[in-house]
N, CA, C and O atoms as a Tripos MOL2 file, in Angstrom:
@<TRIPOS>MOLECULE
protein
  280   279    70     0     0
PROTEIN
NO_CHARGES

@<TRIPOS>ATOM
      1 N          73.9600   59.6460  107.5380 N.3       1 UNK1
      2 CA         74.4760   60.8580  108.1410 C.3       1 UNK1
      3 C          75.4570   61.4970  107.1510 C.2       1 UNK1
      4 O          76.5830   61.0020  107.2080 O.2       1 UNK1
      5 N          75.3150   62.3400  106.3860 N.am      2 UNK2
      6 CA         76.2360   63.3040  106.0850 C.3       2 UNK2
      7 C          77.0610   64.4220  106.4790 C.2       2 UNK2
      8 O          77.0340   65.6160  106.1790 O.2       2 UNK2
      9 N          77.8010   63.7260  107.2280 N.am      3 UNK3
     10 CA         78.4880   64.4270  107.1890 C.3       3 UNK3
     11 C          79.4370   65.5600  106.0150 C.2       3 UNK3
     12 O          79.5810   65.0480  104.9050 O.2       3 UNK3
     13 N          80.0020   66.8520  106.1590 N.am      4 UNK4
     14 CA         80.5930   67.2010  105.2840 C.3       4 UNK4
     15 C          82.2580   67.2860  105.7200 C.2       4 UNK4
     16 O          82.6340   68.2670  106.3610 O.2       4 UNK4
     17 N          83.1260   66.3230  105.3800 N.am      5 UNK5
     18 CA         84.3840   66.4400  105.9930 C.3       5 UNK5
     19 C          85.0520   67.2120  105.0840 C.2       5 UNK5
     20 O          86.1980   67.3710  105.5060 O.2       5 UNK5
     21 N          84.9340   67.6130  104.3300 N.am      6 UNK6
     22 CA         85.9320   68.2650  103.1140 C.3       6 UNK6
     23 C          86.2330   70.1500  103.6320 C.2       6 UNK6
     24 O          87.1960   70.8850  103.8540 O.2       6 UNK6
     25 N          84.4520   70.2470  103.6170 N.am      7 UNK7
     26 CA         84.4830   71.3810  104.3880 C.3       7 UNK7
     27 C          85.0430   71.5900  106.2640 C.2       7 UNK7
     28 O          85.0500   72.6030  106.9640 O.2       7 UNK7
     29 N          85.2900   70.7280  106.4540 N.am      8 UNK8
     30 CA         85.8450   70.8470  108.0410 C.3       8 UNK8
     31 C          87.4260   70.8120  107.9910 C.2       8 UNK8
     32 O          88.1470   71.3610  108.8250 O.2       8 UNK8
     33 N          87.8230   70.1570  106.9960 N.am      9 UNK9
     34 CA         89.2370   69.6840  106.5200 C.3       9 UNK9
     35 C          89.6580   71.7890  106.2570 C.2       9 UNK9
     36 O          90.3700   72.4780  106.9860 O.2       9 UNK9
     37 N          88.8610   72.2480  104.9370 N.am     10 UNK10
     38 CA         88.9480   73.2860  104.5100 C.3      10 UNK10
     39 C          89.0610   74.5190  105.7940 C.2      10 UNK10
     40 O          90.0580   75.2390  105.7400 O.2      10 UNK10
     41 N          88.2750   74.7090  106.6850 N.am     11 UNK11
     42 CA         88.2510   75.1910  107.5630 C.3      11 UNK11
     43 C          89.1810   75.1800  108.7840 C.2      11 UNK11
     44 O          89.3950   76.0890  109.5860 O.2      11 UNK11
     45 N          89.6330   74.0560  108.7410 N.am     12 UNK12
     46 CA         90.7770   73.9210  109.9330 C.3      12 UNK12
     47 C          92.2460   74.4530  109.2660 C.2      12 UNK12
     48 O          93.0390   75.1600  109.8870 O.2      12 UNK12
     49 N          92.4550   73.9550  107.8310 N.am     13 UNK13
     50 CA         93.5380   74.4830  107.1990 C.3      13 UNK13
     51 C          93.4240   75.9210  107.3190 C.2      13 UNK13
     52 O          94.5550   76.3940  107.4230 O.2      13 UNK13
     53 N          92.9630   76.3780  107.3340 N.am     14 UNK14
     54 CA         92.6930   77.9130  107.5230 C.3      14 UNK14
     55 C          93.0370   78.2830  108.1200 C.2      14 UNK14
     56 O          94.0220   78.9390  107.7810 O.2      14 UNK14
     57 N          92.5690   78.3260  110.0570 N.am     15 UNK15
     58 CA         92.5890   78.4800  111.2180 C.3      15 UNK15
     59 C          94.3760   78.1350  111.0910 C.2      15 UNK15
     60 O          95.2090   78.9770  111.4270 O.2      15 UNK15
     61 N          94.6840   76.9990  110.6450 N.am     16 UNK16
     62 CA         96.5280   76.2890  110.4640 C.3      16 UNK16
     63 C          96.8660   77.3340  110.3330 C.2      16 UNK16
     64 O          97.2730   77.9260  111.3320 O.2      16 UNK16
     65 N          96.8420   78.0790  108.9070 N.am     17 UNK17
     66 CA         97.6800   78.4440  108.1740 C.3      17 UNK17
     67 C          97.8640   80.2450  108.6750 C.2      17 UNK17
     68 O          98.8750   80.9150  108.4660 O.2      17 UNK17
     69 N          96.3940   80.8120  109.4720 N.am     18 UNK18
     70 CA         96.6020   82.2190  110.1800 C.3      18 UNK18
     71 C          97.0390   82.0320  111.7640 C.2      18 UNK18
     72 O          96.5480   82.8440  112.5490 O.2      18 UNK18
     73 N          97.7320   81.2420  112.1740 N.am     19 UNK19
     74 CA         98.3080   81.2280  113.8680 C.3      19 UNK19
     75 C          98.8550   82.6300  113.6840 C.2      19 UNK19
     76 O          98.0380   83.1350  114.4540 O.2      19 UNK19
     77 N          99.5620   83.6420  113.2920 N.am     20 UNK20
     78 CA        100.0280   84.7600  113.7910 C.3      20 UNK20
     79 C          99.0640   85.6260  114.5900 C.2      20 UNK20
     80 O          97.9500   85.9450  114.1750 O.2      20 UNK20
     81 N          99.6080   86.0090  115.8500 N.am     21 UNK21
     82 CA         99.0540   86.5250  116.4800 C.3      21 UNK21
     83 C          97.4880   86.4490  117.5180 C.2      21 UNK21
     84 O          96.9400   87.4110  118.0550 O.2      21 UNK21
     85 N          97.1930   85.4740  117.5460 N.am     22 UNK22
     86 CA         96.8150   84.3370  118.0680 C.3      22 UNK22
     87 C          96.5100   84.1040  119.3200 C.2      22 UNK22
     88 O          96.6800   82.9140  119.0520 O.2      22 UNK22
     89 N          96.3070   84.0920  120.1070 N.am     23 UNK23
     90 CA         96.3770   83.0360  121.6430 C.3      23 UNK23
     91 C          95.8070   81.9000  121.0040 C.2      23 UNK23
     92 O          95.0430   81.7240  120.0550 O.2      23 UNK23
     93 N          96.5630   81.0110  122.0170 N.am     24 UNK24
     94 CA         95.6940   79.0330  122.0690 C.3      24 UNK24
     95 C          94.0200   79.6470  122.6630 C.2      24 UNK24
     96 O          93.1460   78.9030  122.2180 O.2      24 UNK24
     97 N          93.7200   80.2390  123.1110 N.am     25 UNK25
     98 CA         92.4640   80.4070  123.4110 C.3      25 UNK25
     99 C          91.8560   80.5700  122.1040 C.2      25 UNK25
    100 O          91.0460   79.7470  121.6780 O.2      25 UNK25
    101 N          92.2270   81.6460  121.4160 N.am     26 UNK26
    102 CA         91.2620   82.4340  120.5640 C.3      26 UNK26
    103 C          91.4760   80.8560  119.3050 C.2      26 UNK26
    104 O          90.4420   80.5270  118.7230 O.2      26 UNK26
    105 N          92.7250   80.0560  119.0050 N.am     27 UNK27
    106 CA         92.6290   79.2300  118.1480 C.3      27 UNK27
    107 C          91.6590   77.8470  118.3550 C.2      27 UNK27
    108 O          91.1800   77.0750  117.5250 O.2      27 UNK27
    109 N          91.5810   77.8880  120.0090 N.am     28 UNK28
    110 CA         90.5340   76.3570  120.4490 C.3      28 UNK28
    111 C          88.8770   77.3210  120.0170 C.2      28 UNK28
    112 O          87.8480   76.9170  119.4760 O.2      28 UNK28
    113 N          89.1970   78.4600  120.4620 N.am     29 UNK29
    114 CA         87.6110   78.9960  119.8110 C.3      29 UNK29
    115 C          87.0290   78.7880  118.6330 C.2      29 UNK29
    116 O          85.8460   78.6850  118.3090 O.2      29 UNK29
    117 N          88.3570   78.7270  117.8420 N.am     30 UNK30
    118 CA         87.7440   78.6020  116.3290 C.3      30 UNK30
    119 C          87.7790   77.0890  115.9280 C.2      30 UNK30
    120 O          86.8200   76.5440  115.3830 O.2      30 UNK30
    121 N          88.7750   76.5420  116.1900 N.am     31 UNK31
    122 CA         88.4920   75.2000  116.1490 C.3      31 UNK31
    123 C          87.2200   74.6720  116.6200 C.2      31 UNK31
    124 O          86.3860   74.0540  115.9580 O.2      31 UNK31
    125 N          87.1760   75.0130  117.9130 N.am     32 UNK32
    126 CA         85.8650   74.4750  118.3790 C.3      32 UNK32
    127 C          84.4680   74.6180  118.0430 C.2      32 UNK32
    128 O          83.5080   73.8990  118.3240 O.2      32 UNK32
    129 N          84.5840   76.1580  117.0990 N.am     33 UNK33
    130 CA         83.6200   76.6710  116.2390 C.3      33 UNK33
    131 C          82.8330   75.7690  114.9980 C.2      33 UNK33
    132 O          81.6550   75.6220  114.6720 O.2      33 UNK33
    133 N          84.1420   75.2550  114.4970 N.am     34 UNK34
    134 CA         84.7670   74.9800  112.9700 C.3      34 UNK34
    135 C          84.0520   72.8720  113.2360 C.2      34 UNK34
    136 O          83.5940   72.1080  112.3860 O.2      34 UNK34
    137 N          84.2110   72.7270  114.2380 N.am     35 UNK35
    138 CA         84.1080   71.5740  114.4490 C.3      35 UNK35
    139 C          82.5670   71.1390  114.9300 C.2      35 UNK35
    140 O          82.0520   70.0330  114.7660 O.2      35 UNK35
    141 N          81.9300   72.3960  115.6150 N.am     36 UNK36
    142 CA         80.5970   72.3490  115.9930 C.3      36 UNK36
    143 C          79.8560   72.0690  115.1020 C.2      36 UNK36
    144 O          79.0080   71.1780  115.0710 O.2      36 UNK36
    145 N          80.2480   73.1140  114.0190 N.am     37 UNK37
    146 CA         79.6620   73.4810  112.5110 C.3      37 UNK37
    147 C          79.3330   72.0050  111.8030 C.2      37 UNK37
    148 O          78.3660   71.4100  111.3270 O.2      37 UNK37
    149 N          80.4180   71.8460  111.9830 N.am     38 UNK38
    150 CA         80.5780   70.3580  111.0950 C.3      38 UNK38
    151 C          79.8130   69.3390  111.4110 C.2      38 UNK38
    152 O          79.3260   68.7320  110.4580 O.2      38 UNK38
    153 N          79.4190   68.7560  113.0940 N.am     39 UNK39
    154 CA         78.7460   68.2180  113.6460 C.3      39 UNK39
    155 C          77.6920   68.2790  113.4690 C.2      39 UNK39
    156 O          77.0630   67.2210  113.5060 O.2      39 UNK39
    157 N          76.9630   69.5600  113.1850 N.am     40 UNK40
    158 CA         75.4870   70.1890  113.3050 C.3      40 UNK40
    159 C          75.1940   69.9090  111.6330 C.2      40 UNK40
    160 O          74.0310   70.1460  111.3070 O.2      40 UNK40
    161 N          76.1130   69.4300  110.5180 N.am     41 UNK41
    162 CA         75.7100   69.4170  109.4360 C.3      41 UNK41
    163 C          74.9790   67.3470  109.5990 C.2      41 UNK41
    164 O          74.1910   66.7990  108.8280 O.2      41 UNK41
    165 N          75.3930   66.9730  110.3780 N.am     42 UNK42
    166 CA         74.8870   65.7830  110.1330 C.3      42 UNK42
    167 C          73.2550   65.3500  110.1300 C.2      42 UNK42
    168 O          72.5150   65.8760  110.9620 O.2      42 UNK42
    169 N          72.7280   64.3780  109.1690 N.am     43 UNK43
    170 CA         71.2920   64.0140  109.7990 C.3      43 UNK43
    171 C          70.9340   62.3730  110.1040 C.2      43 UNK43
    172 O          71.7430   61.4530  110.2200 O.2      43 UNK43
    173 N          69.9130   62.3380  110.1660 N.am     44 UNK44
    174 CA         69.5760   60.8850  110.6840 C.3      44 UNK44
    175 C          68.1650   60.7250  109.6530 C.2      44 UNK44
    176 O          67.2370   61.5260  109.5340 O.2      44 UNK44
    177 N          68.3160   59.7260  109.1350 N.am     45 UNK45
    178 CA         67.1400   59.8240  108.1010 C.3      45 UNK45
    179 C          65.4220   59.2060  108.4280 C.2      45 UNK45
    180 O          65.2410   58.5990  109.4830 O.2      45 UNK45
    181 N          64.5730   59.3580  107.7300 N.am     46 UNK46
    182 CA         63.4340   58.6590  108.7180 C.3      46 UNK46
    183 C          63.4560   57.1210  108.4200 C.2      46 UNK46
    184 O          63.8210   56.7010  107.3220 O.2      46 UNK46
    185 N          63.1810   56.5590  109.1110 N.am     47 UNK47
    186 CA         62.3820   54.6450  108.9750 C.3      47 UNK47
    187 C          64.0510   54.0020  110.2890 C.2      47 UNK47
    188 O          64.7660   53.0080  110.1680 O.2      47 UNK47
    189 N          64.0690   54.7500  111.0200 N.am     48 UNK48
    190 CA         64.8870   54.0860  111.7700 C.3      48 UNK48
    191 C          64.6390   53.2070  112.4430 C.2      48 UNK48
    192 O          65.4690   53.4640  113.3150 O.2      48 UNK48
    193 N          63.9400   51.9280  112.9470 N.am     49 UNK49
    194 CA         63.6860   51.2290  113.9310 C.3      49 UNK49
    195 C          63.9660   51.6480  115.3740 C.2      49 UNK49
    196 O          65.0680   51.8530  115.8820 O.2      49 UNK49
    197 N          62.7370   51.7380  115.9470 N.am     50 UNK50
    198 CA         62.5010   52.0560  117.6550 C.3      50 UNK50
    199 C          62.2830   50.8660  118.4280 C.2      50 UNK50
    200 O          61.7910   49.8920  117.8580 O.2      50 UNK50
    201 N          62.6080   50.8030  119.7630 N.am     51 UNK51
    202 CA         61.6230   49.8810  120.5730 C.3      51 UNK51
    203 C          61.5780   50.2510  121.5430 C.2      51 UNK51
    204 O          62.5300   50.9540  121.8790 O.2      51 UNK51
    205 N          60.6590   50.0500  122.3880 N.am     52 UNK52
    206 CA         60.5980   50.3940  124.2150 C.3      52 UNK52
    207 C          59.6140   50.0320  125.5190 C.2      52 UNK52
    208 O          58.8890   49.0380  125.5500 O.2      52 UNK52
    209 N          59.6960   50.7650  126.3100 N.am     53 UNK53
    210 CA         58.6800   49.6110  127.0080 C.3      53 UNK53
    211 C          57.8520   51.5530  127.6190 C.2      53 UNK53
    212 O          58.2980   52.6890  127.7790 O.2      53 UNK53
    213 N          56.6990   50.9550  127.7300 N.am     54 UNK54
    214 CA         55.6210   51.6050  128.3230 C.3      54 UNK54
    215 C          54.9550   50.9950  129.4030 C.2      54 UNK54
    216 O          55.1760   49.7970  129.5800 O.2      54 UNK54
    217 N          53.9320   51.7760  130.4090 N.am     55 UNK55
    218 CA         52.8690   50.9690  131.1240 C.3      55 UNK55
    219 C          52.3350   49.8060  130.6140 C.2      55 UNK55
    220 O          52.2840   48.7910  131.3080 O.2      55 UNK55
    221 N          51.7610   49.8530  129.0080 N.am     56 UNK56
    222 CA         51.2210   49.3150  129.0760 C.3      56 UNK56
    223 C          51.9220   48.1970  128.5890 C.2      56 UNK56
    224 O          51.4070   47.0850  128.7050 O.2      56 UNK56
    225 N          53.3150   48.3690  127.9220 N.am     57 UNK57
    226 CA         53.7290   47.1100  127.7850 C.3      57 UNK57
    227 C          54.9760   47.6780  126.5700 C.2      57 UNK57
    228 O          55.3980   48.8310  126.4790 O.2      57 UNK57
    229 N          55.3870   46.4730  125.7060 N.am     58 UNK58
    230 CA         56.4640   47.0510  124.8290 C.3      58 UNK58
    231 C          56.2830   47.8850  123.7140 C.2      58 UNK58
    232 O          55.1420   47.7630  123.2680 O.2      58 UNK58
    233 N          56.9070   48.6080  123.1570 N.am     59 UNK59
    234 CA         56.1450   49.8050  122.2480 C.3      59 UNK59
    235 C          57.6460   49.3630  121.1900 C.2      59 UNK59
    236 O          58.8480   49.1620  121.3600 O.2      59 UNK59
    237 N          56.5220   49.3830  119.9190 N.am     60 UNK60
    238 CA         57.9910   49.0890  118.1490 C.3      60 UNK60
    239 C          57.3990   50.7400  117.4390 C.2      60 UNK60
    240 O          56.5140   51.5490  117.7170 O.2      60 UNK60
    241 N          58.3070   50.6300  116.5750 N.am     61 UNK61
    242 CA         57.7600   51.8800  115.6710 C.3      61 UNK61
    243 C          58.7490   51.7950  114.9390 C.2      61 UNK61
    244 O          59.6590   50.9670  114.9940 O.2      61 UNK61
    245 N          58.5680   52.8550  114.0580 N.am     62 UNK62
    246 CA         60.1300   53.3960  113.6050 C.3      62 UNK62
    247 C          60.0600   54.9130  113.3380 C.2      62 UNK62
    248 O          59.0540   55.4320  112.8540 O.2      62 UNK62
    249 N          61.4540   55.7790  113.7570 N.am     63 UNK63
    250 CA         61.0920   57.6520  113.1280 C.3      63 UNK63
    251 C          60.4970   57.6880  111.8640 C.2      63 UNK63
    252 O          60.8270   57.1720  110.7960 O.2      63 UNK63
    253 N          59.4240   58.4970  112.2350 N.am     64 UNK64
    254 CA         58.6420   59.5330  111.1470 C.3      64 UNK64
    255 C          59.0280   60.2080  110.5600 C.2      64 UNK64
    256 O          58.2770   60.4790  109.6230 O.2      64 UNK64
    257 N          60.4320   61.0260  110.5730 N.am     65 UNK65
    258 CA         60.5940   62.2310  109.3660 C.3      65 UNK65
    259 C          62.2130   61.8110  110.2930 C.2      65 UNK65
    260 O          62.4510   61.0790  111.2540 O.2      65 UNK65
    261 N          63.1830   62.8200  109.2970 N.am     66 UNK66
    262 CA         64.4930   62.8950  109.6010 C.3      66 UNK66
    263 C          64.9230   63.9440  110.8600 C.2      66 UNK66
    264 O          64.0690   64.6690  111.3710 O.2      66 UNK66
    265 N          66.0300   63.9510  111.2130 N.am     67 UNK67
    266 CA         66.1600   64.3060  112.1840 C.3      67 UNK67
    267 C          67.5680   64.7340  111.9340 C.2      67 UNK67
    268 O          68.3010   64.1730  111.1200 O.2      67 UNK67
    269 N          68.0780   66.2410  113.0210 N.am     68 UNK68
    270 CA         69.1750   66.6500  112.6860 C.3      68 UNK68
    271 C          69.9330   67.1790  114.1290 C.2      68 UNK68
    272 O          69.3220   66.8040  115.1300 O.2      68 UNK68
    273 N          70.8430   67.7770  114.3290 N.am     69 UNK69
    274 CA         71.5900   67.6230  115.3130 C.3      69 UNK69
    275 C          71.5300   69.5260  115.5330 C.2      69 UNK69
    276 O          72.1460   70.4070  114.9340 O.2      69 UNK69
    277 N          70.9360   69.5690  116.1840 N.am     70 UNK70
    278 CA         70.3490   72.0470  116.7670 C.3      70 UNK70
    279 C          71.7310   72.2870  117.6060 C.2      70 UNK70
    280 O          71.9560   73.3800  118.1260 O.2      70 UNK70
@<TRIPOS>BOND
     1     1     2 1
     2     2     3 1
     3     3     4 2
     4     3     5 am
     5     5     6 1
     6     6     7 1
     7     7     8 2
     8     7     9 am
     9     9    10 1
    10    10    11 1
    11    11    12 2
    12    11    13 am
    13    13    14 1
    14    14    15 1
    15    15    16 2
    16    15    17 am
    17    17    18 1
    18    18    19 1
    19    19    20 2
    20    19    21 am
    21    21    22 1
    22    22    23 1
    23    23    24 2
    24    23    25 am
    25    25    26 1
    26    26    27 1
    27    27    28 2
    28    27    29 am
    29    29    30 1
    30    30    31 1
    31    31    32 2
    32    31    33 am
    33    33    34 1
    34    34    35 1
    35    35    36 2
    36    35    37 am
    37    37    38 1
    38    38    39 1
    39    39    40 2
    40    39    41 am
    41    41    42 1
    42    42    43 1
    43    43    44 2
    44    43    45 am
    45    45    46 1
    46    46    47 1
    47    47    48 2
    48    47    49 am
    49    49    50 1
    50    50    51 1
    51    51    52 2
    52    51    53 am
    53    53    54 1
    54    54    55 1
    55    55    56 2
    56    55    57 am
    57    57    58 1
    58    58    59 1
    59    59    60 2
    60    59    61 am
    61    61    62 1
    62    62    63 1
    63    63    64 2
    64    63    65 am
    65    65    66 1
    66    66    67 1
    67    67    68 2
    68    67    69 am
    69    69    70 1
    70    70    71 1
    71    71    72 2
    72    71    73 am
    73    73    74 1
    74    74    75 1
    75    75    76 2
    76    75    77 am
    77    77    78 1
    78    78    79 1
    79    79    80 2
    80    79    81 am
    81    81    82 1
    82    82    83 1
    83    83    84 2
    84    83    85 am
    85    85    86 1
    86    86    87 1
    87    87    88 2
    88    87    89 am
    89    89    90 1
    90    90    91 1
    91    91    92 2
    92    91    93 am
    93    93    94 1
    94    94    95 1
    95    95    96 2
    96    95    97 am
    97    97    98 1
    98    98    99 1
    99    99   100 2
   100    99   101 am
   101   101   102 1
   102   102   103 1
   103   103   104 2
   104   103   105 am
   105   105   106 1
   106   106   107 1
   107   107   108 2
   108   107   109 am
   109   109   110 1
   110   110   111 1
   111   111   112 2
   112   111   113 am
   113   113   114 1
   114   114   115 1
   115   115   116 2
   116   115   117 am
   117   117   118 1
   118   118   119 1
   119   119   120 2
   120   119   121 am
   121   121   122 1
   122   122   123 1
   123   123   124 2
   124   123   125 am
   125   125   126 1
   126   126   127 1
   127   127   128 2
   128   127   129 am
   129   129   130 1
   130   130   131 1
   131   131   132 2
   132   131   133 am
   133   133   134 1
   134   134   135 1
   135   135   136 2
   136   135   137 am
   137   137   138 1
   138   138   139 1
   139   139   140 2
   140   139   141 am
   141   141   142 1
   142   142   143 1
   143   143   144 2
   144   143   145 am
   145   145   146 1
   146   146   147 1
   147   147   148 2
   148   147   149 am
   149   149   150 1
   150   150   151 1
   151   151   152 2
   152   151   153 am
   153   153   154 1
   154   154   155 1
   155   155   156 2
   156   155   157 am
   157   157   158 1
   158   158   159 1
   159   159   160 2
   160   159   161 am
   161   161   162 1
   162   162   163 1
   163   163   164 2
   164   163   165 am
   165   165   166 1
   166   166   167 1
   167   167   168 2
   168   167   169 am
   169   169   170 1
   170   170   171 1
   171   171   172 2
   172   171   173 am
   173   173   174 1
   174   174   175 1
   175   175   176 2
   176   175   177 am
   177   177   178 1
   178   178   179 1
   179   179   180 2
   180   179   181 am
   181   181   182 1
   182   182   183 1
   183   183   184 2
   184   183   185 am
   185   185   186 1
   186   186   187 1
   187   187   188 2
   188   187   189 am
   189   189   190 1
   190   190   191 1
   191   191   192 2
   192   191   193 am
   193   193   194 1
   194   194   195 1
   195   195   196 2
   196   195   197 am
   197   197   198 1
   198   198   199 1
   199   199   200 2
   200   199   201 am
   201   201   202 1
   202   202   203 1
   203   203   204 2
   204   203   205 am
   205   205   206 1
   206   206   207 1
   207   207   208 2
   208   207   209 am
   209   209   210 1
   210   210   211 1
   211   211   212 2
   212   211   213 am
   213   213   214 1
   214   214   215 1
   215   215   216 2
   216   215   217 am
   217   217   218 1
   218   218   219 1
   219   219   220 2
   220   219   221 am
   221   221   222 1
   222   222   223 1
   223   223   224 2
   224   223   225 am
   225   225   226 1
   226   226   227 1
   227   227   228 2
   228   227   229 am
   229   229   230 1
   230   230   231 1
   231   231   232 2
   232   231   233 am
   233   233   234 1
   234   234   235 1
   235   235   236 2
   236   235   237 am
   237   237   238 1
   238   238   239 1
   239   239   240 2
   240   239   241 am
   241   241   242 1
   242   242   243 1
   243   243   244 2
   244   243   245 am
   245   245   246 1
   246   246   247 1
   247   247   248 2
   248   247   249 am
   249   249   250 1
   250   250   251 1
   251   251   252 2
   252   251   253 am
   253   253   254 1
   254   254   255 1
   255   255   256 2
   256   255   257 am
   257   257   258 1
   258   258   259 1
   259   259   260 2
   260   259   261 am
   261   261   262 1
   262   262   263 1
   263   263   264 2
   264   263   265 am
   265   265   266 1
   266   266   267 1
   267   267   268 2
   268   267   269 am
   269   269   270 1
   270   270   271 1
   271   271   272 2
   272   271   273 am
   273   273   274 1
   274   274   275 1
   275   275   276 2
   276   275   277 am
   277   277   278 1
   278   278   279 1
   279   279   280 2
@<TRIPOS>SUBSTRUCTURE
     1 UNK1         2 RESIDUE 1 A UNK
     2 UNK2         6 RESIDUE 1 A UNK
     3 UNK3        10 RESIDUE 1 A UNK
     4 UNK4        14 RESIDUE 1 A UNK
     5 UNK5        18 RESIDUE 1 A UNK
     6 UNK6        22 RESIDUE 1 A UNK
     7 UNK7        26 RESIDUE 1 A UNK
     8 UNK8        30 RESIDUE 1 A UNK
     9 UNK9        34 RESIDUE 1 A UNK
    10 UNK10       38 RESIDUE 1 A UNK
    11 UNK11       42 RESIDUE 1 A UNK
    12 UNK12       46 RESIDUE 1 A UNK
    13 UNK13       50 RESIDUE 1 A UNK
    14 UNK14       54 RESIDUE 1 A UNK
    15 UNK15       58 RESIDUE 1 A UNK
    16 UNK16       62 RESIDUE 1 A UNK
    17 UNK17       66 RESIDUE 1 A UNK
    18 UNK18       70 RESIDUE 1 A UNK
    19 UNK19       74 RESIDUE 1 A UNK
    20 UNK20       78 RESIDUE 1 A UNK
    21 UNK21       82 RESIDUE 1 A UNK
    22 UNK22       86 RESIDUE 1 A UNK
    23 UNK23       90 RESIDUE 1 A UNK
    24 UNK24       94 RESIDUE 1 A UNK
    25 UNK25       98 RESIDUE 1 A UNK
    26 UNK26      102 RESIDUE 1 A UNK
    27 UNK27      106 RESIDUE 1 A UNK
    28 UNK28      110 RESIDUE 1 A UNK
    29 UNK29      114 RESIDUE 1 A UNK
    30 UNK30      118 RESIDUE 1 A UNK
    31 UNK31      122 RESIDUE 1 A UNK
    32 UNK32      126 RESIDUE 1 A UNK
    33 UNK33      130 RESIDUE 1 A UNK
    34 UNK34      134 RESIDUE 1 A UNK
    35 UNK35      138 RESIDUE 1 A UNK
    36 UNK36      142 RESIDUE 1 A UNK
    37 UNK37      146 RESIDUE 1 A UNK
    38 UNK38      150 RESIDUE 1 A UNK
    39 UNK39      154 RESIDUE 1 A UNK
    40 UNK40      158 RESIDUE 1 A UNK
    41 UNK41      162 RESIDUE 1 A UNK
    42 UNK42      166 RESIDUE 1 A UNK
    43 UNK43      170 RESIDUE 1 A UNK
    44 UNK44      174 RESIDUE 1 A UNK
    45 UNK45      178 RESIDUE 1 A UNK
    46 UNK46      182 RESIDUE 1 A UNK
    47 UNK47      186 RESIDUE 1 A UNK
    48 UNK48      190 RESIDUE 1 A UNK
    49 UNK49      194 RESIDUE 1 A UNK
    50 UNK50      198 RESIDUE 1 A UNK
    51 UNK51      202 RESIDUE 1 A UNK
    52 UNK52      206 RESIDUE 1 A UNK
    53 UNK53      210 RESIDUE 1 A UNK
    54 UNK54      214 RESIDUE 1 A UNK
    55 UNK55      218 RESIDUE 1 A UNK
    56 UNK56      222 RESIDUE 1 A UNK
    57 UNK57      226 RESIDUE 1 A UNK
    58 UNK58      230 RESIDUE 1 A UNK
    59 UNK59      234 RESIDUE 1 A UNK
    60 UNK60      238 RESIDUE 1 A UNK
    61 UNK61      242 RESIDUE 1 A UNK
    62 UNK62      246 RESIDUE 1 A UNK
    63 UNK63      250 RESIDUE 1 A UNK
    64 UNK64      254 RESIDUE 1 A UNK
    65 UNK65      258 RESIDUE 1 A UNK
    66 UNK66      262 RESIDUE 1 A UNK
    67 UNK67      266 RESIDUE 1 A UNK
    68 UNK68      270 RESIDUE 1 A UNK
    69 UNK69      274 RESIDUE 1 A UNK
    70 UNK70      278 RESIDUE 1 A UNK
């Protein structure tokens, strides 16, 4: 999972450093923006190990391609 923390670090200093004029609303907006962003950069790579159970019985596998966080 890659995350990118440098850029989330970068982004929040930002949001820090313009509080003038402001509401706590409009600053949790951007935070919450800033933090989504960051989340949505992560992935999950393929050959993960699966297991589960079906009708017909237990099911193995592992993911086919990578996967990312919409």
């Amino acid at each position: 999972m890659a995350l990118n923390k440098a850029t989330l670090q970068t982004s929040l200093q930002a949001i820090f450093e313009d509080l003038s004029d402001k509401s706590a609303a409009d600053v949790a907006q951007q935070m919450a923006d800033a933090i989504d962003a960051y989340v949505k950069t992560g992935t999950v790579p393929a050959g993960i190990p699966i297991t589960g159970t079906s009708p017909a019985g237990p099911v193995t596998g592992a993911t086919s391609g990578p996967g990312s966080i919409a």
